[in-house]
C-alpha positions as CSV (number, residue, x, y, z in Angstrom):
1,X,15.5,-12.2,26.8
2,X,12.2,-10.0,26.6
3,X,12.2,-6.8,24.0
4,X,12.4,-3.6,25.7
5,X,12.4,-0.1,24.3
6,X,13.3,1.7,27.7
7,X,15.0,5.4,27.0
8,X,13.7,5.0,22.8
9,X,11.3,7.3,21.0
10,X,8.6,5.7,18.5
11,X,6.6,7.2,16.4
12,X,3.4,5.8,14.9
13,X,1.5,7.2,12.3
14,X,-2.4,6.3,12.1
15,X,-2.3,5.1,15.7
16,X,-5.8,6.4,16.7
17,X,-7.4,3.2,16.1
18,X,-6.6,-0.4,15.1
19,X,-3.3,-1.4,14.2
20,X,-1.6,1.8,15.1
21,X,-3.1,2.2,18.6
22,X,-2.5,-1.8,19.4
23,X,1.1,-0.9,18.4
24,X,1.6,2.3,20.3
25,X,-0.2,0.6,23.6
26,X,2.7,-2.4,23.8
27,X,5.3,-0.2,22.8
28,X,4.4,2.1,25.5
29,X,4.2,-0.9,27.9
30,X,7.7,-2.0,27.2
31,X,9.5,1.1,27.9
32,X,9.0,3.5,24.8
33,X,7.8,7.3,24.8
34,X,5.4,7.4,22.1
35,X,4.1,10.0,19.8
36,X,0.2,9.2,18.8
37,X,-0.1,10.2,15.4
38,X,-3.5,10.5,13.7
39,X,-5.2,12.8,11.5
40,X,-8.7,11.6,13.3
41,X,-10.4,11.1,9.7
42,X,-12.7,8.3,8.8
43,X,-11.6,5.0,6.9
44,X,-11.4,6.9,3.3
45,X,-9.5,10.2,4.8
46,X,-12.4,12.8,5.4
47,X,-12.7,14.9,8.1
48,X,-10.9,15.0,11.1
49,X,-10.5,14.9,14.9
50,X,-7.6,15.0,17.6
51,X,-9.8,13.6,19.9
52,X,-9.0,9.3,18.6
53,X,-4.9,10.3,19.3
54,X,-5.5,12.1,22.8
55,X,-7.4,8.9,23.9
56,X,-4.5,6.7,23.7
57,X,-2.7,9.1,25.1
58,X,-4.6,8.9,27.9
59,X,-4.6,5.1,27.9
60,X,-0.7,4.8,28.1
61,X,-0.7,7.6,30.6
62,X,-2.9,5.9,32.8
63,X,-0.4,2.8,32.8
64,X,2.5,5.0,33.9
65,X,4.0,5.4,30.4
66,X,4.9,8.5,28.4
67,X,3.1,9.8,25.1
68,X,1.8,12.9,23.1
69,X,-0.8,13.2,20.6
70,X,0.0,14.7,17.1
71,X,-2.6,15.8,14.4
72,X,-0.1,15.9,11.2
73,X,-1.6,14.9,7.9
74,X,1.1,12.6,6.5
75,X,0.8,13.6,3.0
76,X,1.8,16.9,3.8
77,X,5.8,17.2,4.7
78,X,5.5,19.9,6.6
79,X,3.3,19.1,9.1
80,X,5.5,15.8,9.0
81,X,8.8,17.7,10.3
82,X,6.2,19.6,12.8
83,X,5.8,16.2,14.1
84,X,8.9,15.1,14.3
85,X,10.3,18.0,15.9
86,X,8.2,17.8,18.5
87,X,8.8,14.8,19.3
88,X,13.1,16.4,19.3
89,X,11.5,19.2,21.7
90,X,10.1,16.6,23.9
91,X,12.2,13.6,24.0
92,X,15.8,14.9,22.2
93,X,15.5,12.2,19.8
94,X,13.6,9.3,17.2
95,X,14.9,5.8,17.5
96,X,11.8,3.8,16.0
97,X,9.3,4.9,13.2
98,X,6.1,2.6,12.6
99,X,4.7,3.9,9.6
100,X,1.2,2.7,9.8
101,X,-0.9,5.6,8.4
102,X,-3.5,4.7,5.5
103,X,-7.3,5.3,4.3
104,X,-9.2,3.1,1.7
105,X,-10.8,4.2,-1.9
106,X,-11.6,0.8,-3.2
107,X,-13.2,0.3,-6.4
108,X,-12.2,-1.3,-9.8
109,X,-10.0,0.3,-11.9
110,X,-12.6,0.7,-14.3
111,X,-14.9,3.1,-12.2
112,X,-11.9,4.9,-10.0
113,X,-11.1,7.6,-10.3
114,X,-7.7,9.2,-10.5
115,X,-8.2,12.1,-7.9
116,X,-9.0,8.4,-5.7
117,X,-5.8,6.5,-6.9
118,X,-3.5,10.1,-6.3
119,X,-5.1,10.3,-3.0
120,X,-4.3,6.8,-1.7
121,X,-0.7,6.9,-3.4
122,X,-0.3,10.7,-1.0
123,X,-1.0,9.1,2.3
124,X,0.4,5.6,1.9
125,X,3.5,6.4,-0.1
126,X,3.9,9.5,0.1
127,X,3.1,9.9,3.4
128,X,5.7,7.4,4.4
129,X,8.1,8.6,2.5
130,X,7.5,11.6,4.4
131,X,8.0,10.2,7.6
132,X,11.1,8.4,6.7
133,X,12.5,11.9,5.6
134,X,11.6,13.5,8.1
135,X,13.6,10.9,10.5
136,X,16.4,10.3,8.1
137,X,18.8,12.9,9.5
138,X,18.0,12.0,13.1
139,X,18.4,8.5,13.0
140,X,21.8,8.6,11.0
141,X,23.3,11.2,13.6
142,X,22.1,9.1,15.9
143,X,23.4,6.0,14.1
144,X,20.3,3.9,15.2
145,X,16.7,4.0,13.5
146,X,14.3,1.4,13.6
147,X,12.0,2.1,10.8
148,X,8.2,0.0,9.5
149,X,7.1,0.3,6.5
150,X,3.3,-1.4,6.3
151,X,2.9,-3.5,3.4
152,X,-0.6,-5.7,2.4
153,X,-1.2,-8.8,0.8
154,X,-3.5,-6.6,-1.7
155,X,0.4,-4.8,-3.0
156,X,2.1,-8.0,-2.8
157,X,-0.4,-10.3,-4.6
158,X,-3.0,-8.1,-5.7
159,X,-6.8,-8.0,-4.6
160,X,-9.7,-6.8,-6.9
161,X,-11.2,-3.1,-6.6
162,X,-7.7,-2.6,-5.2
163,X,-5.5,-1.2,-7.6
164,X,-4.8,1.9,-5.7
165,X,-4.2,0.5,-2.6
166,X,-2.1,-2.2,-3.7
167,X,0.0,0.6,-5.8
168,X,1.0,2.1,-2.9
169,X,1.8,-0.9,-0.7
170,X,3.9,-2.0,-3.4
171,X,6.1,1.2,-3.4
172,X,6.8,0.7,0.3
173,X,8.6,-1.9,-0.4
174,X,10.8,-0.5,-2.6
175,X,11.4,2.7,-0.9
176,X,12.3,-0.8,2.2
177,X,14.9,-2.3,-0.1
178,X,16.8,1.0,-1.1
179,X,16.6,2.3,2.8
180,X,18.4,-0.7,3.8
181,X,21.1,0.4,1.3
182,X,21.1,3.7,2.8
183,X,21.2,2.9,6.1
184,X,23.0,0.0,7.1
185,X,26.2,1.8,7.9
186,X,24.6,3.8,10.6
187,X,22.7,0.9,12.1
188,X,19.5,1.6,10.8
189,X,17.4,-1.1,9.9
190,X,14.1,-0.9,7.8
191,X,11.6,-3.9,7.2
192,X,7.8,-4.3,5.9
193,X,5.1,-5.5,8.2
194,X,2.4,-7.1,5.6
195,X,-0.8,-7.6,8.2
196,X,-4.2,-9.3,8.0
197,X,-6.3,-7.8,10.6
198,X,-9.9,-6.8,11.7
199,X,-10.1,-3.3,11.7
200,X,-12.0,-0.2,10.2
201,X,-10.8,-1.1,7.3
202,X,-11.6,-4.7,6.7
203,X,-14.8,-4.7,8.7
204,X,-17.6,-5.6,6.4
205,X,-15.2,-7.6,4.2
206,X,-14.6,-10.5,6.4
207,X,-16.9,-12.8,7.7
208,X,-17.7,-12.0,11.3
209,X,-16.3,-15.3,13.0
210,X,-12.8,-14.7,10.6
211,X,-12.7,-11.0,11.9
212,X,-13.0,-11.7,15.6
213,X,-9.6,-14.1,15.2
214,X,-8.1,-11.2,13.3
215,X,-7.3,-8.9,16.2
216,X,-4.8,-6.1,15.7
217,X,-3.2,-7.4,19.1
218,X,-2.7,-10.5,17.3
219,X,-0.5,-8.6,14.5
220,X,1.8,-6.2,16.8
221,X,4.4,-8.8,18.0
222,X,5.8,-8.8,14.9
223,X,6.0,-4.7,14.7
224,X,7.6,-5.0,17.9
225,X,10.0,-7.5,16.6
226,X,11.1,-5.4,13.9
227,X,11.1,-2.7,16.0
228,X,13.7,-4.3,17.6
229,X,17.6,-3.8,18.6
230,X,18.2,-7.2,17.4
231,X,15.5,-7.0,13.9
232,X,16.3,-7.9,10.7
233,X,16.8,-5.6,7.9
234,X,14.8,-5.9,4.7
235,X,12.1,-8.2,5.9
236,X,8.8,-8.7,4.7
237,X,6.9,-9.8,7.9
238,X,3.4,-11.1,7.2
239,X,1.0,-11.2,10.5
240,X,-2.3,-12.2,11.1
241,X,-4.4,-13.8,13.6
242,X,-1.9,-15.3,15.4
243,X,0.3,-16.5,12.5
244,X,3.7,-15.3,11.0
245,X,5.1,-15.8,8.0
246,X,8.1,-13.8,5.5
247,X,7.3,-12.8,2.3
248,X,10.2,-13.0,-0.4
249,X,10.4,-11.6,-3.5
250,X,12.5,-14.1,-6.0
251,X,14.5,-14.5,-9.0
252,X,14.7,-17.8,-10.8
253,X,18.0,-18.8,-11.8
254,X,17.2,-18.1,-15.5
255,X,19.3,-19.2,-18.7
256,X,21.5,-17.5,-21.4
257,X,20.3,-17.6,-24.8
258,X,22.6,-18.1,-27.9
259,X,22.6,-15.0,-30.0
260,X,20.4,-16.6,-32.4
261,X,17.6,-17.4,-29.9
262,X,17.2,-14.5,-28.6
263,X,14.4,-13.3,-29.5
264,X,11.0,-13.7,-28.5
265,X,10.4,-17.0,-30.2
266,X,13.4,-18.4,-28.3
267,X,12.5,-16.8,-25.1
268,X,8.7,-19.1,-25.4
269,X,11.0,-22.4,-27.1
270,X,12.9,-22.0,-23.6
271,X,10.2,-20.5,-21.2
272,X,9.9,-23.2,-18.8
273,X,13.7,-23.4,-18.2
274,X,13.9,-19.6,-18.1
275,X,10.3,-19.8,-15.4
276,X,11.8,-22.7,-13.5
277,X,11.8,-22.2,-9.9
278,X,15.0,-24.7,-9.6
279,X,17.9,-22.5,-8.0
280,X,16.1,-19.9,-7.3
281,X,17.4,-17.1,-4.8
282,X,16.1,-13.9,-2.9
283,X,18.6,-10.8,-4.0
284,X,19.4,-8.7,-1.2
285,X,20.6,-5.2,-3.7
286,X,19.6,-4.8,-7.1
287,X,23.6,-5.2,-8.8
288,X,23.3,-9.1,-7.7
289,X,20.9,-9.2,-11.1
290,X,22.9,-7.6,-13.6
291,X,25.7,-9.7,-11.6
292,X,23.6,-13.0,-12.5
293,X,23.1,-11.6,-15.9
294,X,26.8,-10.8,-17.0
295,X,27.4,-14.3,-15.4
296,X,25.5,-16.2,-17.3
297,X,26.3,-14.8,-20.6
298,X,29.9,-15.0,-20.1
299,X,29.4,-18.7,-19.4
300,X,27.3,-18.9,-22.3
301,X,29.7,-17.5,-24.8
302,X,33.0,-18.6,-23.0
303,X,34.5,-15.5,-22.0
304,X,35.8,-14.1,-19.1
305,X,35.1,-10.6,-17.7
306,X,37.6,-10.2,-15.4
């Protein structure tokens, strides 16, 4: 059955260029009204233009679909809800928000600075955050949200001179898990699109042959997936060049300690049983640990806590 969007509202943030404009063209083509968001700034967050946003605009209006240009700052809330309510003016409604937004201040941790790390944590984190508030309300009323929340391999694993960066994309994911929580009774569903691509971001830092298979077209099935009627919900969807993959946080089963062992010296005589990825499981909500916990001591001494 192909993924439509007809009669649904998207929002994507940063979609002047790269990822964002590849994901508001095909959401456009299949049926969405689409609100081009982009602050027209270059790759670290200076200056800024409407001119990027009214050009897809003008792309998807050329194609017969529907979209309007928006120059909010997504660090800044208010000119968040000015966004969103025009979108409510326009269209009466927000079903799908891609929050694809982001600059770059790379450099080692060493040599950063903190006005750097504050300003990447504002527009990634914070800016999303923002969106998501922003929508919140809407979407529950409306008891449908489709909501992205764009990770990187830099917050999940970690990448030198990326500290900041990887901060942020980190925080997404939480602010992901606890949505879900949030917003499953009124059929929203929030997941994490982790993507490798070539864009203004990563040119320079890929080798050129790499970066021409690294296409942002390559990447936005899998925001349109999630963007979905039928997505998942608390999904970490890595995309790149073609390739798909889910990234899972895990818990190893773990061990109980006898009173006397635990301490530190007992936790190192019994680390590799502890660290053992044997039985292993992805929590969906955060109880399930203290769940695993209280298990395993009762076990351990016997009881019953019931």
């Amino acid at each position: 059955m192909t993924i439509r969007y007809d009669d649904k509202v998207a929002i994507v943030t940063g979609s002047g260029h790269g990822l964002g404009r590849s994901h508001a063209i095909e959401l456009a083509k299949r049926g969405a009204k689409v609100v081009i968001n982009d602050l027209g700034g270059s790759k670290d967050g200076t200056g800024g233009s409407s001119e990027a946003a009214q050009a897809v605009v003008a792309e998807i209006e050329a194609m017969g679909g529907e979209a309007i240009a928006n120059g909010a700052n997504v660090a800044k809330y208010d000119e968040v809800e000015a966004m969103v309510k025009q979108a409510m003016d326009k269209w009466g409604r927000v079903d799908i928000l891609v929050n694809n937004a982001g600059i770059l201040r790379d450099k080692s941790f060493a040599k950063g600075s903190l006005e750097d790390f504050q300003l990447v944590l504002d527009v990634h984190l914070t800016g999303t955050i923002n969106c998501c508030k922003a929508c919140w309300n809407i979407m529950r009323e409306q008891n449908y949200g489709r909501i992205i929340v764009t990770s990187s391999s830099s917050g999940l694993y970690g990448n030198f001179g990326q500290t900041n960066y990887g901060t942020a994309k980190m925080g997404v994911i939480g602010l992901m898990n606890s949505l879900n929580q949030e917003g499953g009774k009124n059929n929203i569903k929030v997941n994490c699109l982790a993507p490798t691509a070539g864009t203004r971001m990563t040119e320079g830092i890929i080798p050129d042959k790499a970066f021409d298979l690294l296409t942002p077209e390559a990447v936005t099935p899998a925001v349109l997936f999630l963007a979905s009627e039928d997505a998942p919900a608390q999904t970490i969807l890595a995309a790149g060049a073609g390739a798909f993959a889910v990234a899972k946080i895990v818990e190893t089963a773990g061990m109980w300690l006898k009173p006397e062992d635990q301490t530190p010296e007992g936790i190192a005589a019994n680390w590799d049983s502890i660290s053992s990825s044997e039985g292993e499981n992805v929590p969906k909500a955060g109880f399930e640990q203290v769940f695993k916990m209280l298990t395993l001591a009762s076990e351990g001494l016997g009881i019953s806590l019931d």
